[in-house]
N, C-alpha and C positions, 0 to 999 in steps of 0.2 A: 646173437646169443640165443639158444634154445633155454626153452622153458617146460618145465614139467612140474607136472602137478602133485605135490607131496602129499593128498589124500590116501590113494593107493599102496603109493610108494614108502611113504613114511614108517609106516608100522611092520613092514617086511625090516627095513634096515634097522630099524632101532630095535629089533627083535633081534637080529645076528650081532649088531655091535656089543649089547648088552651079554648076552652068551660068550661070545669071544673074546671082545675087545675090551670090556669094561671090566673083568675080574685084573687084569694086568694094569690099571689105573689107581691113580690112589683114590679112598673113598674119598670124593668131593665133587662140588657140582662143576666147579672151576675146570676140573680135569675132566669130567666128562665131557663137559660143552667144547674145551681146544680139542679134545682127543675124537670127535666123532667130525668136528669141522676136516680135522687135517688127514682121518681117514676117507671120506669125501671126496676132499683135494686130491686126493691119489689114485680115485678114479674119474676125474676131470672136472667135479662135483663143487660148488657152491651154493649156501644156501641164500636166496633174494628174501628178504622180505619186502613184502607187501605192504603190511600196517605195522609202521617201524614200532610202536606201541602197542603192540596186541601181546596177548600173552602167552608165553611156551613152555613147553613141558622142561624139563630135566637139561634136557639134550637143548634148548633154545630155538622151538620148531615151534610154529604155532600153524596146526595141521587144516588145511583149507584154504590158510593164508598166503604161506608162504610158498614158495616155488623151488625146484631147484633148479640152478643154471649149469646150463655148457657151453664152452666155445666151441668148442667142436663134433659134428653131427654126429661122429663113430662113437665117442663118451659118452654121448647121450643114447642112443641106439642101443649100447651094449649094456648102461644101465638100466634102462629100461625091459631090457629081456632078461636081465642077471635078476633082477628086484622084484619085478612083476608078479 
């Protein structure tokens, strides 16, 4: 599994999901937090945590901590240049 570091990363995505993807959710945290996981998912994306108890934003990130995973090196590659 590839790892990346959601410092960088984090606040580019949670900037477009919130613009795009979050007006079409219903207001709730519930639905924010499966809906940014499962758009993720659909670019190869999962999020690790690191400190199963640390605390996260909105979205269930806790930015430093947590990592995001890929299995495969092109999902991780092309998120990284798409997000960056």
């Amino acid at each position: 599994m590839i790892f990346l570091d959601t410092n960088p990363l984090h606040y580019n995505t949670r900037f477009y999901f919130k613009e795009n993807i979050m007006p079409n959710l219903p207001n709730n945290f519930d639905a924010w937090y499966e809906g940014y996981r499962s758009w993720l998912a659909e670019q190869g994306c999962e999020i690790i945590k690191h400190e199963p108890k640390s605390l996260g934003d909105a979205l269930g990130v806790s930015t430093g901590y947590d990592w995001f995973g890929f299995v495969n090196d092109q999902d991780a590659t092309l998120f990284l240049l798409k997000w960056s």
